[in-house]
C-alpha positions in Angstrom: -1.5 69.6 -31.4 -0.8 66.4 -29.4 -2.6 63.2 -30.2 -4.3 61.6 -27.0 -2.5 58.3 -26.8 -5.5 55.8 -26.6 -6.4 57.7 -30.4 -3.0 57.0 -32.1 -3.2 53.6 -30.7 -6.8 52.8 -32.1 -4.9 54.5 -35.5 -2.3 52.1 -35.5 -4.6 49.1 -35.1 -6.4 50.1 -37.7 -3.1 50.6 -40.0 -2.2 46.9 -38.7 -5.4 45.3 -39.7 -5.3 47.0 -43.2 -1.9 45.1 -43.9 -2.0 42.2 -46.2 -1.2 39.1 -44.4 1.5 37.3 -44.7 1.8 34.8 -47.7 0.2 31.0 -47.4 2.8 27.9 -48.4 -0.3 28.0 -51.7 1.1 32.1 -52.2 5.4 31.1 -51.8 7.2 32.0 -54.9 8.1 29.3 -57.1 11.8 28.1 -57.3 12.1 29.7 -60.5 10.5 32.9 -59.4 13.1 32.8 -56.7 16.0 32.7 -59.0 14.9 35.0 -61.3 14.4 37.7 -58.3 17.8 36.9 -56.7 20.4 34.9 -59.1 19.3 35.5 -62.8 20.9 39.2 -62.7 24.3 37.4 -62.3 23.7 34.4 -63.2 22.2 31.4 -65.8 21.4 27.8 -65.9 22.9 26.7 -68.4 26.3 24.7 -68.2 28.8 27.1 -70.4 29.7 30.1 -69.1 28.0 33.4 -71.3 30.1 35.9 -69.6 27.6 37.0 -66.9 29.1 38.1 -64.0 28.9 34.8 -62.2 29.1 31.2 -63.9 26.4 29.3 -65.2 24.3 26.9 -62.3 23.0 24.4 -64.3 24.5 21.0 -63.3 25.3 21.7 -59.9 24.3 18.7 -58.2 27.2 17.5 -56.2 29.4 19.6 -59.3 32.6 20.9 -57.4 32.9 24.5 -56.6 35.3 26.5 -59.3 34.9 24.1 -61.9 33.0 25.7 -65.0 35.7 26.1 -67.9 36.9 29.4 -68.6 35.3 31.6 -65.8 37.5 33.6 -63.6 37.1 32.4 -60.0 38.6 33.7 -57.0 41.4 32.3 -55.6 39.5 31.6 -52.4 36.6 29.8 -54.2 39.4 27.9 -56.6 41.5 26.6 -53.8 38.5 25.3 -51.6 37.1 22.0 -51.4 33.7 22.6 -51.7 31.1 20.2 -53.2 28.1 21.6 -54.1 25.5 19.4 -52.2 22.4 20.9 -50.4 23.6 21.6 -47.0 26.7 23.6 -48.8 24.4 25.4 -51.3 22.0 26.4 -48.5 25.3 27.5 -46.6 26.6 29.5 -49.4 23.0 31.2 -50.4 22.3 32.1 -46.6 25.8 33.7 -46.2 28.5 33.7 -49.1 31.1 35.4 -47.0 30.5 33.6 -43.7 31.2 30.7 -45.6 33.9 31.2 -47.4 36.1 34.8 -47.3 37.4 36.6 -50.2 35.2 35.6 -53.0 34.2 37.5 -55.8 30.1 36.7 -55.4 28.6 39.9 -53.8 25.5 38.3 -52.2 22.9 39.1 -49.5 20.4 36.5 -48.9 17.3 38.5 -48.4 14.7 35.0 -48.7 13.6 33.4 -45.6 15.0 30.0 -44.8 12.5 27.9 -46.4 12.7 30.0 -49.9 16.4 29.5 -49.6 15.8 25.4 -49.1 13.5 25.2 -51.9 15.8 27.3 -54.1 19.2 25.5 -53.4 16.7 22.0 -53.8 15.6 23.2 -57.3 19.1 24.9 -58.0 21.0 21.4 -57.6 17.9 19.9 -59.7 18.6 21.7 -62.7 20.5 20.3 -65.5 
């Protein structure tokens, strides 16, 4: 049985307005909400590494890259010259590889730009 098409069109509008809109600035996830959906599975905020799989993020402001005692970084990651400011954290969170081959962080960004600004912004905050 075919569906005229002006029926299946009136459907889908209907299906469209049923869908929740999308969320207001007052509905965004908090910074912390955002790192505990995408980072806190790999990593912590603290400053000594606890063996997760990726080092710890506290004190990252302006912190160079590869320089947490004891954890294993890639070669890549160890050799570059990265400082972690904003505009390199955003880079990193937003594309890991693009930025920098051959690492060992496994990474896709799935947060729109501005949760990735105010993650990196709270991410360098933390102590």
């Amino acid at each position: 049985m075919s569906v005229p098409m002006r029926a299946l069109l009136g459907i889908l509008a209907t299906l469209l307005l049923a869908l929740p809109a999308p969320a207001s600035a007052d509905q965004a996830l908090a910074p912390e909400q955002l790192f505990a959906a995408v980072c806190s599975s790999c990593h912590a905020l603290g400053r000594q590494w606890d063996h997760r799989i990726g080092p710890p993020l506290g004190g990252l402001g302006n912190r160079p890259a590869a320089a947490v005692p004891g954890y294993p970084y890639s070669e890549a990651l160890s050799s570059a010259k990265i400082r972690w400011t904003q505009a390199e954290l955003m880079a990193w969170i937003l594309d890991t590889n693009g930025r920098l081959n051959d690492t060992s962080m496994v990474y896709q960004n799935s947060l729109t730009p501005e949760e990735t600004q105010r993650l990196a912004r709270w991410l360098l905050e933390q102590d």
